[in-house]
N, CA, C and O atoms as a GROMACS GRO file, in nm:
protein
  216
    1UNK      N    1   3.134  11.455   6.264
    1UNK     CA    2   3.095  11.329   6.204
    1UNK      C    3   3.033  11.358   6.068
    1UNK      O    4   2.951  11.447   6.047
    2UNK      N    5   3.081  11.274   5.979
    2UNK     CA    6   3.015  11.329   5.817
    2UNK      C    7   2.919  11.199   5.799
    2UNK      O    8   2.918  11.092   5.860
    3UNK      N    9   2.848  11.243   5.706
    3UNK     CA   10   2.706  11.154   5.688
    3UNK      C   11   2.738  11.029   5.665
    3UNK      O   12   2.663  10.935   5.687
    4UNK      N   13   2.871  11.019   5.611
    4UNK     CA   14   2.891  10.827   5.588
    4UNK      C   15   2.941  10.780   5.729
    4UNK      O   16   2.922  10.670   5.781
    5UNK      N   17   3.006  10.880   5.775
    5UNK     CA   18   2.990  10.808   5.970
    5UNK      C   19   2.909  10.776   6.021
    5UNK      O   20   2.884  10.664   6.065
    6UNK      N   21   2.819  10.926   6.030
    6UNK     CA   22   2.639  10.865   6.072
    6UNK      C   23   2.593  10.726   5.980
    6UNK      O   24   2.544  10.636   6.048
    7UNK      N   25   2.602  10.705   5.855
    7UNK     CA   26   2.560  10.601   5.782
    7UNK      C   27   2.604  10.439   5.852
    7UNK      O   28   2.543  10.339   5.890
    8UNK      N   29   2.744  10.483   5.840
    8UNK     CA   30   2.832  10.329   5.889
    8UNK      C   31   2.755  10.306   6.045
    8UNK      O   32   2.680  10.209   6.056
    9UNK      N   33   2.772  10.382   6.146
    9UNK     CA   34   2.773  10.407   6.258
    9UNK      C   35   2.595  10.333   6.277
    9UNK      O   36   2.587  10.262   6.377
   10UNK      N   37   2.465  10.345   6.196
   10UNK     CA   38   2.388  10.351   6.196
   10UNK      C   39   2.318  10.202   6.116
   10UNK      O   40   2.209  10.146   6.114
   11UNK      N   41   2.460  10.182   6.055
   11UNK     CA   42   2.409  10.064   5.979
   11UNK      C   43   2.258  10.110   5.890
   11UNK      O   44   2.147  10.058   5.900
   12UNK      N   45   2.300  10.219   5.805
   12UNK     CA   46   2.207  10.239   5.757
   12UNK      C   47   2.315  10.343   5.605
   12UNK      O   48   2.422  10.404   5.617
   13UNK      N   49   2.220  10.322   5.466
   13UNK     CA   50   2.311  10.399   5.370
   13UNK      C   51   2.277  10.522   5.388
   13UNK      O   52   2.193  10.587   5.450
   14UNK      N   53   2.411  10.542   5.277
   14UNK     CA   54   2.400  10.708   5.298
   14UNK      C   55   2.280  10.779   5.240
   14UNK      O   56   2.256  10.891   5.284
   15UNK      N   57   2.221  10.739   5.168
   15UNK     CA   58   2.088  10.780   5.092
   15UNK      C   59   1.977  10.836   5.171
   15UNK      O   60   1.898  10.927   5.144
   16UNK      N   61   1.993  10.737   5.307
   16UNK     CA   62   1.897  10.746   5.380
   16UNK      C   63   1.947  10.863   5.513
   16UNK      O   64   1.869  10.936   5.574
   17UNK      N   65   2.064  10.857   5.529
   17UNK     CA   66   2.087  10.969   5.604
   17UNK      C   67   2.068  11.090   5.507
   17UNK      O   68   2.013  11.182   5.567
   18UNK      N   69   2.101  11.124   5.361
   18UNK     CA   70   2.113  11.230   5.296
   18UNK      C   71   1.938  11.251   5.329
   18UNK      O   72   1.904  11.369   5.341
   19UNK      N   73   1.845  11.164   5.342
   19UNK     CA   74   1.696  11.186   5.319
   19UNK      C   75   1.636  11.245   5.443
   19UNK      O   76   1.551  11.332   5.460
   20UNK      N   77   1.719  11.158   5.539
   20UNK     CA   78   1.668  11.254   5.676
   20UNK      C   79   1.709  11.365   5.775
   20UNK      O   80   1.687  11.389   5.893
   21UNK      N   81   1.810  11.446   5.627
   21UNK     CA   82   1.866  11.563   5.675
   21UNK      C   83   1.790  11.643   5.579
   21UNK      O   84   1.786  11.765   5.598
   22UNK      N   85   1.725  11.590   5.472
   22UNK     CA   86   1.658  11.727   5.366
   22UNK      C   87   1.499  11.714   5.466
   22UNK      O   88   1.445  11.820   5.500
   23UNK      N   89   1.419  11.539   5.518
   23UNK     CA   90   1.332  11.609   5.578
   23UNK      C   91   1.359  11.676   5.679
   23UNK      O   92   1.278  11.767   5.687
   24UNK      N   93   1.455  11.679   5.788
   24UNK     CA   94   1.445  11.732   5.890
   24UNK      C   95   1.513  11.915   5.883
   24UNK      O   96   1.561  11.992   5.966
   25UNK      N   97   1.481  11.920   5.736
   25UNK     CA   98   1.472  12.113   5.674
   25UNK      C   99   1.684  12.128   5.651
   25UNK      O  100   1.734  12.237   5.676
   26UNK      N  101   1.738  12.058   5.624
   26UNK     CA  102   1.817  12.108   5.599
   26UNK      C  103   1.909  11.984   5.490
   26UNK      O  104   1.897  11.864   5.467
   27UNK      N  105   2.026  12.126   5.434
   27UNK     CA  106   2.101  12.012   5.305
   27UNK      C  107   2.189  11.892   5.352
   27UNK      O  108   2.199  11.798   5.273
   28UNK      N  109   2.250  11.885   5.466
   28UNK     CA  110   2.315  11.760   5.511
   28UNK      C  111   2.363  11.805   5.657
   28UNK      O  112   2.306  11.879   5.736
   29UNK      N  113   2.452  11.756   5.666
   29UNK     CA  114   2.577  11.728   5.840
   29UNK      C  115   2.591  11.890   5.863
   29UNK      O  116   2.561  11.960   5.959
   30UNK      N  117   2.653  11.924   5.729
   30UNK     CA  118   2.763  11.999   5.741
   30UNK      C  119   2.630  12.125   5.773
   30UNK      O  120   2.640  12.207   5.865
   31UNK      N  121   2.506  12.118   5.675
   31UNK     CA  122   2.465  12.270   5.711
   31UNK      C  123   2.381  12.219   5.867
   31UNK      O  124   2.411  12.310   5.945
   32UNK      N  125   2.330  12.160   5.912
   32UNK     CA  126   2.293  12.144   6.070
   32UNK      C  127   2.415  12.210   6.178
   32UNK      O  128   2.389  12.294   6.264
   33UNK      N  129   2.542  12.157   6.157
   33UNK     CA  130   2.625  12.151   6.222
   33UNK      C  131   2.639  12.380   6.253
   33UNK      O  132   2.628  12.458   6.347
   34UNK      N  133   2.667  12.387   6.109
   34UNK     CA  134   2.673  12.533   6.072
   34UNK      C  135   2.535  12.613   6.153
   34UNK      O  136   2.554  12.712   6.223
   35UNK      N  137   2.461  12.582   6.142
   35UNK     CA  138   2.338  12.651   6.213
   35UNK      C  139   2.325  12.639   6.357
   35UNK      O  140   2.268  12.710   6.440
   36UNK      N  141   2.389  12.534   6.366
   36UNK     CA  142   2.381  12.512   6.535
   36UNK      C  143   2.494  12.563   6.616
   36UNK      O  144   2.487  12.610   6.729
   37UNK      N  145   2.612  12.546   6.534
   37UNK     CA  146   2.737  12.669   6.602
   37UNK      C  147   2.675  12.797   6.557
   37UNK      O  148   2.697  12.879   6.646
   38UNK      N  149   2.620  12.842   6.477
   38UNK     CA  150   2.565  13.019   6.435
   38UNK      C  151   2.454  13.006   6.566
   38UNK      O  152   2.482  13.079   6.661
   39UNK      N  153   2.343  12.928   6.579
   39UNK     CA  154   2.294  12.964   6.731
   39UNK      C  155   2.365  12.937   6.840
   39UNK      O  156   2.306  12.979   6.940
   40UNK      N  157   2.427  12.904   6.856
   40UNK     CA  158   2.545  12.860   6.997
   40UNK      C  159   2.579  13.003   7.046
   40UNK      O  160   2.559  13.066   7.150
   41UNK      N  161   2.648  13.033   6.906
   41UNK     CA  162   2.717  13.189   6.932
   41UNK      C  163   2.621  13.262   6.965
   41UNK      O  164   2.612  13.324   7.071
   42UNK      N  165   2.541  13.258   6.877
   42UNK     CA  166   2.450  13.405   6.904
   42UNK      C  167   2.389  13.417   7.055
   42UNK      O  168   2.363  13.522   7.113
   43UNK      N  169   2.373  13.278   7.106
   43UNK     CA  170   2.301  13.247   7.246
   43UNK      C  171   2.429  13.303   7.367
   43UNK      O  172   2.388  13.337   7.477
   44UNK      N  173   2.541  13.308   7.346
   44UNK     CA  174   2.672  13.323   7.400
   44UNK      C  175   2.712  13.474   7.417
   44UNK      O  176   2.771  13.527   7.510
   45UNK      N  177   2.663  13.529   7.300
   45UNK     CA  178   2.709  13.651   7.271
   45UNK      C  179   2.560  13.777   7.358
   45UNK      O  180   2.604  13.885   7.395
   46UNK      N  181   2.424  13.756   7.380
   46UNK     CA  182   2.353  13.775   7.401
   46UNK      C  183   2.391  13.759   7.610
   46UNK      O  184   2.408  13.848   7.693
   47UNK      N  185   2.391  13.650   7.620
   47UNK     CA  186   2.448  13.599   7.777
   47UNK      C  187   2.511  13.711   7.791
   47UNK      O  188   2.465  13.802   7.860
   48UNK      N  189   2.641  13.720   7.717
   48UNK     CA  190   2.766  13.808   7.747
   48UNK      C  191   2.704  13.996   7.795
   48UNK      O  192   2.718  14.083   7.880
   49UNK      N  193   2.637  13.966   7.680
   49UNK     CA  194   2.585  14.127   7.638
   49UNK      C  195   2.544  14.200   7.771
   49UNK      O  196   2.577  14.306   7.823
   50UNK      N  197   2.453  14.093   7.807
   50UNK     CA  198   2.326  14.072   7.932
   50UNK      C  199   2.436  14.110   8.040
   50UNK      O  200   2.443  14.224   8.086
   51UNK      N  201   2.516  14.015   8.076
   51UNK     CA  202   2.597  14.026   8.191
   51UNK      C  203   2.663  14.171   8.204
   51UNK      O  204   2.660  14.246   8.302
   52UNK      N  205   2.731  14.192   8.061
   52UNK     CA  206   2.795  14.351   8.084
   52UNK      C  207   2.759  14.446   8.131
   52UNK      O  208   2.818  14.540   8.183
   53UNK      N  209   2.615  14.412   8.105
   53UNK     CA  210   2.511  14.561   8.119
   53UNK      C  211   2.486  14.602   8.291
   53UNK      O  212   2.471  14.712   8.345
   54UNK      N  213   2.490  14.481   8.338
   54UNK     CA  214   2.476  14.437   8.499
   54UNK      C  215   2.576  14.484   8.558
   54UNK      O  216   2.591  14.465   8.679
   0.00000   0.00000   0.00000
């Protein structure tokens, strides 16, 4: 979903979604999205690790 989805979707402009992705520490959709698949993996890959060792 890109920020004018969240916007439309929210009945709210995009200004205001662009505002509550810089307060909530990041540059928009796209870098949340990116950080949260980079912890997904890393949480996945750690599981995996764990299990092998067993």
């Amino acid at each position: 979903m890109t920020d004018q989805e969240m916007a439309d979707e929210l009945l709210l402009s995009i200004s205001s979604v662009s505002r509550f992705w810089k307060a909530a520490g990041f540059k928009h959709a796209k870098d949340f999205k990116n950080r949260l698949r980079f912890r997904c993996w890393t949480i996945a890959y750690v599981i995996c690790k764990k299990h092998a060792a067993i």
